[in-house]
Backbone atoms as SQL, in Angstrom:
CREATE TABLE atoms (id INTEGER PRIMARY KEY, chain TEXT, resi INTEGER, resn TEXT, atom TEXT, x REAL, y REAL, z REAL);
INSERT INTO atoms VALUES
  (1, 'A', 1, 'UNK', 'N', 0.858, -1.170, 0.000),
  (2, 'A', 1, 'UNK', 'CA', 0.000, 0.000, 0.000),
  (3, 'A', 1, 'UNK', 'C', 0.898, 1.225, 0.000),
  (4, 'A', 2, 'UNK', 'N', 0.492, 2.482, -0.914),
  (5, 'A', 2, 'UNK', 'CA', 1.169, 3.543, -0.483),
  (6, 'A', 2, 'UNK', 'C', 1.289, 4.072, 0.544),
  (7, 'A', 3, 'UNK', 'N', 2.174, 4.982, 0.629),
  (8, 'A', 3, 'UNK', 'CA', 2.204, 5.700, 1.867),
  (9, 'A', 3, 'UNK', 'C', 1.208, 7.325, 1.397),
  (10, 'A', 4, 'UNK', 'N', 1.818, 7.964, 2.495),
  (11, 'A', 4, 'UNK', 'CA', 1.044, 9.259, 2.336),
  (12, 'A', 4, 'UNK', 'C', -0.168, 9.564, 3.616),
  (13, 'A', 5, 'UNK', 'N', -0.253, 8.536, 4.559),
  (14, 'A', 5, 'UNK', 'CA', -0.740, 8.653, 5.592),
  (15, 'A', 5, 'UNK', 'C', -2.381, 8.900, 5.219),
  (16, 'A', 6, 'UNK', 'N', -2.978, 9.019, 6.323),
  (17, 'A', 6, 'UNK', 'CA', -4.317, 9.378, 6.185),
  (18, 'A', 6, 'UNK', 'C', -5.508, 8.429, 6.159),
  (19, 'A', 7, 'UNK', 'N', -6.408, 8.879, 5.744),
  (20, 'A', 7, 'UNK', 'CA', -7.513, 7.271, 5.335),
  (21, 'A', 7, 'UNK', 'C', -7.414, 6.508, 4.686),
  (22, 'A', 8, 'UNK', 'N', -6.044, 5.806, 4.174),
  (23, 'A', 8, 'UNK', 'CA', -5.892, 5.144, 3.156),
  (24, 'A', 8, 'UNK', 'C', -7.003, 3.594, 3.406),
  (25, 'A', 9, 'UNK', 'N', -7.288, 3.745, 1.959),
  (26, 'A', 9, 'UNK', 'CA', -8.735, 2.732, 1.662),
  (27, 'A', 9, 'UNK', 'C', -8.347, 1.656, 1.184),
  (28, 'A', 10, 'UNK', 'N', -8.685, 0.605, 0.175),
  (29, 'A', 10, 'UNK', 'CA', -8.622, -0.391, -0.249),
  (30, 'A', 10, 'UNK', 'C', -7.182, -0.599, -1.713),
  (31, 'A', 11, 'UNK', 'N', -7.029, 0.427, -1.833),
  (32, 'A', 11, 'UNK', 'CA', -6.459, 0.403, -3.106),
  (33, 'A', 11, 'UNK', 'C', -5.012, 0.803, -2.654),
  (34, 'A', 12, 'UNK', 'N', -4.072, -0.566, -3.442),
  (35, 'A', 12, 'UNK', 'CA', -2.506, -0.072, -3.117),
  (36, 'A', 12, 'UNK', 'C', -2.194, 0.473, -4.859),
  (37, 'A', 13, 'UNK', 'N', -1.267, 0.876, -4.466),
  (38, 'A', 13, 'UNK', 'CA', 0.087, 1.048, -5.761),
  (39, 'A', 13, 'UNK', 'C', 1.200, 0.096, -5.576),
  (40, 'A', 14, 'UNK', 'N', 1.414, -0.503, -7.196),
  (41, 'A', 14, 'UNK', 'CA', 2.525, -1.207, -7.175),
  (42, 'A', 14, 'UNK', 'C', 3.267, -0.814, -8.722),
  (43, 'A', 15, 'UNK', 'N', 4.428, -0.950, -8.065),
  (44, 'A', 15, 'UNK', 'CA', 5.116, -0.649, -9.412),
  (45, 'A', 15, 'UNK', 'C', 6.031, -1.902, -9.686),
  (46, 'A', 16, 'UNK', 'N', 6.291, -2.096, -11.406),
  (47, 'A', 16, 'UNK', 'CA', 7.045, -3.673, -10.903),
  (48, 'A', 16, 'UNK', 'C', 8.266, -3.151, -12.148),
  (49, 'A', 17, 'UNK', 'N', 9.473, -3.730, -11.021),
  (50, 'A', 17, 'UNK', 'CA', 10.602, -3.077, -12.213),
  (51, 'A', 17, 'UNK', 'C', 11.508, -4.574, -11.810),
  (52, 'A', 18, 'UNK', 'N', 12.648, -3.677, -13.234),
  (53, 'A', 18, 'UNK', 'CA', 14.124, -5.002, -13.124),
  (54, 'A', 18, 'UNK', 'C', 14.495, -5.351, -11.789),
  (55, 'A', 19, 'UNK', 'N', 15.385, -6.501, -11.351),
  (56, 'A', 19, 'UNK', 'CA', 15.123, -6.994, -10.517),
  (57, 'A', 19, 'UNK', 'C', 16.524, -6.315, -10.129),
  (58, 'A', 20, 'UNK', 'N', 17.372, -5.782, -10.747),
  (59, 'A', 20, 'UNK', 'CA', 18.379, -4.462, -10.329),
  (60, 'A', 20, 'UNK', 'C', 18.155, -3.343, -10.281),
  (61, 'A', 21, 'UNK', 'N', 17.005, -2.990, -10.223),
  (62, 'A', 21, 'UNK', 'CA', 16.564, -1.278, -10.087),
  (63, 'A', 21, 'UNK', 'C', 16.414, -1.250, -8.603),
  (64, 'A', 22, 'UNK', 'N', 16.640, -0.295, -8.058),
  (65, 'A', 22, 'UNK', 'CA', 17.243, 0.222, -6.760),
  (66, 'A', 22, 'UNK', 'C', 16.144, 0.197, -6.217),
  (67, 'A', 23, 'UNK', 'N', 15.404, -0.213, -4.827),
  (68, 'A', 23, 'UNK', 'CA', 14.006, -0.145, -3.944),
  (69, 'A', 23, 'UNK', 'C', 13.519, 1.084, -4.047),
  (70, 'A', 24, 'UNK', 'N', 14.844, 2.007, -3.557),
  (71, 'A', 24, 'UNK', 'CA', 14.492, 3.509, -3.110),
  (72, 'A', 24, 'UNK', 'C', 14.005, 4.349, -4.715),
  (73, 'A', 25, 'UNK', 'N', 14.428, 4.103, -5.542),
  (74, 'A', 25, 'UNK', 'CA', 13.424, 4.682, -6.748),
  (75, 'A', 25, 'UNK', 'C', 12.097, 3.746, -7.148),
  (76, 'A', 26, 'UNK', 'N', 12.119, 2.987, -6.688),
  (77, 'A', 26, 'UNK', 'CA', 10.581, 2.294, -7.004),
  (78, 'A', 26, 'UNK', 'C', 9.629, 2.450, -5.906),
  (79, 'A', 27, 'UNK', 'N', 10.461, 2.651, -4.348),
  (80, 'A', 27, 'UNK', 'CA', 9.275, 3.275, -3.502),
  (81, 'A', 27, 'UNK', 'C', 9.104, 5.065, -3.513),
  (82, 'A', 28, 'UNK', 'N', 10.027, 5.557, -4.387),
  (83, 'A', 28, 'UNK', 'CA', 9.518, 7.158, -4.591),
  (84, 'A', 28, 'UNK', 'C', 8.649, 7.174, -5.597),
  (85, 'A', 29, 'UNK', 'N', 8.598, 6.308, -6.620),
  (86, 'A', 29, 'UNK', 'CA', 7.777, 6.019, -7.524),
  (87, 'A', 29, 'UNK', 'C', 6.290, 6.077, -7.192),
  (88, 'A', 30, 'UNK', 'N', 6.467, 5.120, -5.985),
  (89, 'A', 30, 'UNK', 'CA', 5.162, 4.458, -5.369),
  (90, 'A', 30, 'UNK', 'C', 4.206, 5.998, -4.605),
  (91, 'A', 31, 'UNK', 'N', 5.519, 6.289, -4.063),
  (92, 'A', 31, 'UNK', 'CA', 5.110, 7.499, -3.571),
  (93, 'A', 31, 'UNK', 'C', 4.617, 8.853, -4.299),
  (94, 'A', 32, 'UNK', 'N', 5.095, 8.766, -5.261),
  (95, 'A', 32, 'UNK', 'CA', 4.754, 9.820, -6.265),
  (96, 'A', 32, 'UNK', 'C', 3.058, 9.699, -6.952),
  (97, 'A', 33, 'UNK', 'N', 2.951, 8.420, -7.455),
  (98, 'A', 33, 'UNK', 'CA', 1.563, 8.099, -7.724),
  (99, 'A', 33, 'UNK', 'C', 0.725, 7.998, -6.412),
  (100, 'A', 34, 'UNK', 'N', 1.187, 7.405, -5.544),
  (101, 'A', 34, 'UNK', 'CA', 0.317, 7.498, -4.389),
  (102, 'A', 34, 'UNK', 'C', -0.291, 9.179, -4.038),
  (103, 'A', 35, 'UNK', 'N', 0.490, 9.818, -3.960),
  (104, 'A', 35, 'UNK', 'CA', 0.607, 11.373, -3.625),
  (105, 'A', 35, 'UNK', 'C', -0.763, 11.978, -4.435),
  (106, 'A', 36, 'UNK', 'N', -0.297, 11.741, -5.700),
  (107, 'A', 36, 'UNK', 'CA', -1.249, 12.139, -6.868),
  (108, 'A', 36, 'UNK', 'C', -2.639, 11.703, -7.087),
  (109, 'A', 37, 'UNK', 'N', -2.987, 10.255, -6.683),
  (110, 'A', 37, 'UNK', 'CA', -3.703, 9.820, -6.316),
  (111, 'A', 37, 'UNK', 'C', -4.725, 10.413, -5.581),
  (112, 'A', 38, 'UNK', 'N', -4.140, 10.608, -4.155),
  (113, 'A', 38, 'UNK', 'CA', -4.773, 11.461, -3.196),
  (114, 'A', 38, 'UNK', 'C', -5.125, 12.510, -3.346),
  (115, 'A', 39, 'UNK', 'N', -4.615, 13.185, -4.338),
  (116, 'A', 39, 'UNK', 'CA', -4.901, 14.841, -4.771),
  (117, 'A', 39, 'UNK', 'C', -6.175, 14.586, -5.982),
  (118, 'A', 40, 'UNK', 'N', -5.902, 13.680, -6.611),
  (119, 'A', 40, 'UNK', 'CA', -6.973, 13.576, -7.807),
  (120, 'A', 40, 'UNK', 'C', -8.143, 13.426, -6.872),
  (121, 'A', 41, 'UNK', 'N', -8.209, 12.230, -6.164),
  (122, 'A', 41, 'UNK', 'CA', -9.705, 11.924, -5.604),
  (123, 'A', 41, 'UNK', 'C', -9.772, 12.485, -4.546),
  (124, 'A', 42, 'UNK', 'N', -9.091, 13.630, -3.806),
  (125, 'A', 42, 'UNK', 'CA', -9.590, 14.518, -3.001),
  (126, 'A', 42, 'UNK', 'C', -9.510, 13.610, -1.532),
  (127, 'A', 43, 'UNK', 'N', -8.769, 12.694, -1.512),
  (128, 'A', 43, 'UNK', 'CA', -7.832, 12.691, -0.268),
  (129, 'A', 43, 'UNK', 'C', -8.572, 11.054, -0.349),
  (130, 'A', 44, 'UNK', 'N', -9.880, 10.546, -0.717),
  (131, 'A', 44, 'UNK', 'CA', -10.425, 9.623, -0.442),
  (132, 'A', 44, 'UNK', 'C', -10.105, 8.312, -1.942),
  (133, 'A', 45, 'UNK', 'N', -9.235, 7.726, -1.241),
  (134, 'A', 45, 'UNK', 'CA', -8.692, 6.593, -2.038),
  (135, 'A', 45, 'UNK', 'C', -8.884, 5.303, -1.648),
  (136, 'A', 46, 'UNK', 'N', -10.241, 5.070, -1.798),
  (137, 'A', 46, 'UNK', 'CA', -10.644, 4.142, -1.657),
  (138, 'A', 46, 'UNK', 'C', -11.379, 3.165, -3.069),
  (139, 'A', 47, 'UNK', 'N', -11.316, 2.146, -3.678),
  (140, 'A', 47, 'UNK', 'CA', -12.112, 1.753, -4.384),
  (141, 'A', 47, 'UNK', 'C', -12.797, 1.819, -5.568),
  (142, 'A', 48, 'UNK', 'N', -13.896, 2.485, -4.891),
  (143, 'A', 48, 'UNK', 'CA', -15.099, 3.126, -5.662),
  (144, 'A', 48, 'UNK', 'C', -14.856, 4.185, -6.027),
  (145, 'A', 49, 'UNK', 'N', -14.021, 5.134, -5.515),
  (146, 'A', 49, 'UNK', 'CA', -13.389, 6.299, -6.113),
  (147, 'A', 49, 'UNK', 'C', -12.891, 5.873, -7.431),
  (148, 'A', 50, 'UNK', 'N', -11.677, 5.084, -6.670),
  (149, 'A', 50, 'UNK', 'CA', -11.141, 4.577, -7.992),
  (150, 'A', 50, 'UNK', 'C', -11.612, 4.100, -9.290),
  (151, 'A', 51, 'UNK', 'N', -12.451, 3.011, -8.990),
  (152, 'A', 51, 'UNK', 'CA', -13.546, 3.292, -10.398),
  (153, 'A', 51, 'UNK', 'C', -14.584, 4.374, -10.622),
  (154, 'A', 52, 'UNK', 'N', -14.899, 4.883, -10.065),
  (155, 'A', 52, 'UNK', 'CA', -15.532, 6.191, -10.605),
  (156, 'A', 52, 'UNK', 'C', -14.593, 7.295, -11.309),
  (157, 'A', 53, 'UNK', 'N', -13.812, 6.996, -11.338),
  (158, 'A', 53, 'UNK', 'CA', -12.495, 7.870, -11.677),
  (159, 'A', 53, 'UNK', 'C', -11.230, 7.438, -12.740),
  (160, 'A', 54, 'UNK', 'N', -11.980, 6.375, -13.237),
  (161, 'A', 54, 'UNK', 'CA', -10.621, 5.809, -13.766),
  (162, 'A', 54, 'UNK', 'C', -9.792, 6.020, -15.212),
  (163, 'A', 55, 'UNK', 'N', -10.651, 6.896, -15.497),
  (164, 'A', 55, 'UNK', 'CA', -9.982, 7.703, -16.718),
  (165, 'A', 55, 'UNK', 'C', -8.933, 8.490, -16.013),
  (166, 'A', 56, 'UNK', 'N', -9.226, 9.256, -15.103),
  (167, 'A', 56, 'UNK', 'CA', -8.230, 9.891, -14.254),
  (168, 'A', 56, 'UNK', 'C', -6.827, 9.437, -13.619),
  (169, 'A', 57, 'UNK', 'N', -7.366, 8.356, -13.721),
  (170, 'A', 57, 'UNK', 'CA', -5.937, 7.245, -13.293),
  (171, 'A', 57, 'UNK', 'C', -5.335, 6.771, -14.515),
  (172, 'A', 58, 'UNK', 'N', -6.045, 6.428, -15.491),
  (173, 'A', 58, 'UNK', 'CA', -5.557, 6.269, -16.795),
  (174, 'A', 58, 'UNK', 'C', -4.603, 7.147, -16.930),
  (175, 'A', 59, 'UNK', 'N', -5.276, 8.394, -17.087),
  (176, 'A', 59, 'UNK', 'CA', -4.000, 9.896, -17.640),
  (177, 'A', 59, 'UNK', 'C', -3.244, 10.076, -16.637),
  (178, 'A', 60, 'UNK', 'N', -2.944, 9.297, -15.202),
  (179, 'A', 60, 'UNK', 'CA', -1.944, 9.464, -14.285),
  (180, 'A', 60, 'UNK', 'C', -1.128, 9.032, -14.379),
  (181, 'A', 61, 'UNK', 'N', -1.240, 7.392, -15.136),
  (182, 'A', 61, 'UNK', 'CA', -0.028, 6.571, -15.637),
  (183, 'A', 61, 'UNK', 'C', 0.794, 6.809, -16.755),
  (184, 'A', 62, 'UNK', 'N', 0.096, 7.014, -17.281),
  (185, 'A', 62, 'UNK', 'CA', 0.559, 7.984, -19.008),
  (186, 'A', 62, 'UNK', 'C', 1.162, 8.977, -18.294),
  (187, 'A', 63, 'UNK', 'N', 0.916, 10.310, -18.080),
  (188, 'A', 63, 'UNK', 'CA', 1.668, 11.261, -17.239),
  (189, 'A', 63, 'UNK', 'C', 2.885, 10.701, -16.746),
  (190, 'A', 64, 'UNK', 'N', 2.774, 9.496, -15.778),
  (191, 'A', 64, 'UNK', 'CA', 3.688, 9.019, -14.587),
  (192, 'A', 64, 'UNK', 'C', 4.896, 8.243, -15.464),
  (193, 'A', 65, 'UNK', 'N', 4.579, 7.534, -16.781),
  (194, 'A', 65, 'UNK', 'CA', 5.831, 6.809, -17.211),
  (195, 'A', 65, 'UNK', 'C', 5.428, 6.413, -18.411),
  (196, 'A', 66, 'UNK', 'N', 5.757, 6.306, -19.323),
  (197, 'A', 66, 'UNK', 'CA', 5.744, 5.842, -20.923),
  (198, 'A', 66, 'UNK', 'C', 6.915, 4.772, -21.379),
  (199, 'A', 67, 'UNK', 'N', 6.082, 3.478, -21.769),
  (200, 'A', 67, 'UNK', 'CA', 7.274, 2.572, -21.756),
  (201, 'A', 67, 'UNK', 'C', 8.400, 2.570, -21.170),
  (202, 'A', 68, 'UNK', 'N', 8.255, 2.120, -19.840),
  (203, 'A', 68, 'UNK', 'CA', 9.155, 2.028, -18.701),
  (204, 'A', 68, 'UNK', 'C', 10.074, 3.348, -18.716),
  (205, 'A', 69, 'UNK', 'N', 10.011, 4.458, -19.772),
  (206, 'A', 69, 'UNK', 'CA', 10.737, 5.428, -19.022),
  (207, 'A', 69, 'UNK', 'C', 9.742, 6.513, -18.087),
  (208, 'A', 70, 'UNK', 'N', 10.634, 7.014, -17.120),
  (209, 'A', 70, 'UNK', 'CA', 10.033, 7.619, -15.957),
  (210, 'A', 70, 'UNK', 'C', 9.955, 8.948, -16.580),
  (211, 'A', 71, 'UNK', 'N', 8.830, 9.595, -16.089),
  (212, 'A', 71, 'UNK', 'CA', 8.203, 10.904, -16.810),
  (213, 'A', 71, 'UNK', 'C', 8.562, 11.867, -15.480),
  (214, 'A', 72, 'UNK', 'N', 7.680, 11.679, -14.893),
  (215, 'A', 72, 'UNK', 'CA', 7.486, 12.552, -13.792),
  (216, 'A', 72, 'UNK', 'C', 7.175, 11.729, -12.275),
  (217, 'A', 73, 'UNK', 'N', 7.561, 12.024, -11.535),
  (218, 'A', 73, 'UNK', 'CA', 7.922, 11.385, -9.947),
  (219, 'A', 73, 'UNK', 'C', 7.056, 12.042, -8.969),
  (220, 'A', 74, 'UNK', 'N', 6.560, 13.545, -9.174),
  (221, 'A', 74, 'UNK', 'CA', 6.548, 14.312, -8.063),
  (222, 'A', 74, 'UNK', 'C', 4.893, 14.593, -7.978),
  (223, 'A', 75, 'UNK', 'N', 4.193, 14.015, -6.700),
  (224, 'A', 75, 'UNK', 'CA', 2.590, 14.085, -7.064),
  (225, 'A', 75, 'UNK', 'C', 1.787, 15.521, -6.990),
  (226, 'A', 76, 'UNK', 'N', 2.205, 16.393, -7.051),
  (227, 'A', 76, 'UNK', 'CA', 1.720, 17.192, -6.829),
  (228, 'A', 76, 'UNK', 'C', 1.443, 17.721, -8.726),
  (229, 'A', 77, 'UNK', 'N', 2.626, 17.647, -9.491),
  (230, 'A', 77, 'UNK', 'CA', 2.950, 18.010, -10.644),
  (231, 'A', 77, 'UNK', 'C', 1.991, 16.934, -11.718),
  (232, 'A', 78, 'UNK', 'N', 2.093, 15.818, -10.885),
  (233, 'A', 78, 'UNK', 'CA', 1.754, 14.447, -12.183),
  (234, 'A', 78, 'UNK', 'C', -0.262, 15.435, -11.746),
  (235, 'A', 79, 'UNK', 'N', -0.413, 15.700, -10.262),
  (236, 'A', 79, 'UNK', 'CA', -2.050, 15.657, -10.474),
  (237, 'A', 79, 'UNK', 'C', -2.231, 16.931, -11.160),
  (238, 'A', 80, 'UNK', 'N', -1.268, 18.289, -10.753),
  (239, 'A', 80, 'UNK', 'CA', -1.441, 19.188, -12.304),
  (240, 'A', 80, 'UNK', 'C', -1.865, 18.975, -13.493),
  (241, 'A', 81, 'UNK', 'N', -0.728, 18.048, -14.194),
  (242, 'A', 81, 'UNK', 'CA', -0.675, 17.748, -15.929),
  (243, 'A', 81, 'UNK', 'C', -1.631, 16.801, -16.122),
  (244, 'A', 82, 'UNK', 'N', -2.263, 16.101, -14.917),
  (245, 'A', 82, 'UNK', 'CA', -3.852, 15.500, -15.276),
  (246, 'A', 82, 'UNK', 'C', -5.164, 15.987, -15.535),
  (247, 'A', 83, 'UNK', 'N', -4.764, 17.028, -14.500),
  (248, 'A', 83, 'UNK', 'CA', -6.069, 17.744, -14.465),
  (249, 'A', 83, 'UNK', 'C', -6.109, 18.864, -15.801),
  (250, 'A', 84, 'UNK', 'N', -4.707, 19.341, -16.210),
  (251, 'A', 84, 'UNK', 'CA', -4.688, 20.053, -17.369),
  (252, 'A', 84, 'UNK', 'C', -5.156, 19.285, -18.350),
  (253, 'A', 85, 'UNK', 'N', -4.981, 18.127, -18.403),
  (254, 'A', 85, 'UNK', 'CA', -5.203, 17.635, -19.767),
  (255, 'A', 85, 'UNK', 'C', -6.471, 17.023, -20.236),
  (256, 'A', 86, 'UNK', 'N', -7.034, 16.607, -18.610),
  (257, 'A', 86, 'UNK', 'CA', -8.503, 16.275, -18.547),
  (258, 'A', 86, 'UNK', 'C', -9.295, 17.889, -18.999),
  (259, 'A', 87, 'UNK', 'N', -9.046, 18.732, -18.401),
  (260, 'A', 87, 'UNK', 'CA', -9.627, 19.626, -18.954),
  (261, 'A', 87, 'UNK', 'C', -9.625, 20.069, -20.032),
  (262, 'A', 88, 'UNK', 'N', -8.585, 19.620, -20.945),
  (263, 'A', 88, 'UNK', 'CA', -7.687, 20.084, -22.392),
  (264, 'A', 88, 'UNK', 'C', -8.839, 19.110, -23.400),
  (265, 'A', 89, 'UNK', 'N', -8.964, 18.051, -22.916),
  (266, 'A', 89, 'UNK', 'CA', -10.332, 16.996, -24.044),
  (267, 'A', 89, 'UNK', 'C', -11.526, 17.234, -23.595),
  (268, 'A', 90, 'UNK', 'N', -11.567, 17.964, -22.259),
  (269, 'A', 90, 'UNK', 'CA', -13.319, 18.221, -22.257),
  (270, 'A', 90, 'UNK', 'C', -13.611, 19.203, -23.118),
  (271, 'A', 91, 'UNK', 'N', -12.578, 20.247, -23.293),
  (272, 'A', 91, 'UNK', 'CA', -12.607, 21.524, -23.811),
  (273, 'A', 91, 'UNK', 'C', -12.951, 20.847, -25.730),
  (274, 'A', 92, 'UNK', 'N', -12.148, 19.899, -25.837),
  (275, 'A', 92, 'UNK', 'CA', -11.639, 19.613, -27.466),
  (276, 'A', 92, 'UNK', 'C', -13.572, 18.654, -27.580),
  (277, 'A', 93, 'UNK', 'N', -14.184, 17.890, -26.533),
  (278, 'A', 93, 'UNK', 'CA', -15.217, 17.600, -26.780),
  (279, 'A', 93, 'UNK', 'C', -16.105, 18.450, -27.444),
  (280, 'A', 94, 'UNK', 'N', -16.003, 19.346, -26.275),
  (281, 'A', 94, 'UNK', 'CA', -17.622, 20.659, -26.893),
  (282, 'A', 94, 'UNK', 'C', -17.403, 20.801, -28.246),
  (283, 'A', 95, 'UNK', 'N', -16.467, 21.242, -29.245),
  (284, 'A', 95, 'UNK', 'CA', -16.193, 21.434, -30.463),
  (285, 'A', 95, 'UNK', 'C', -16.755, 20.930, -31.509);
């Protein structure tokens, strides 16, 4: 389960890498999506959030890493460029 303290609900993060990639970048990893997580669904990461939401998590992973290379780490930034971009295709819908 991530960290990040708080009400954490039903839903972990896992990240799965080479079996020589260092712990401490795969649990900042963990931590980074976890972080973002919490900011997308407004602190409640539980579940049903999660599927009610899961386009949102979709564009978190995309954001978070593209064919195993690492994009962005830091959750505050990854729930930015989600929320920009979710807003960027609602905008391109109305059209």
């Amino acid at each position: 389960q991530g960290g990040g303290g708080g009400g954490a609900g039903d839903v972990r993060v896992v990240h799965v890498g080479p079996s020589g990639e260092s712990e401490l970048v795969l649990a900042h990893l963990v931590e980074g999506m976890y972080d973002a997580l919490g900011q997308l669904m407004g602190g409640a990461t539980d579940r049903n959030m999660i599927l009610d939401n899961l386009e949102l998590v979709f564009l978190l992973i995309d954001e978070h890493c593209d064919g195993g290379v690492i994009l962005e780490t830091d959750g505050h930034k990854l729930s930015s460029s989600v929320l920009l971009r979710d807003e960027q295709e609602g905008r391109m819908g109305e059209m």
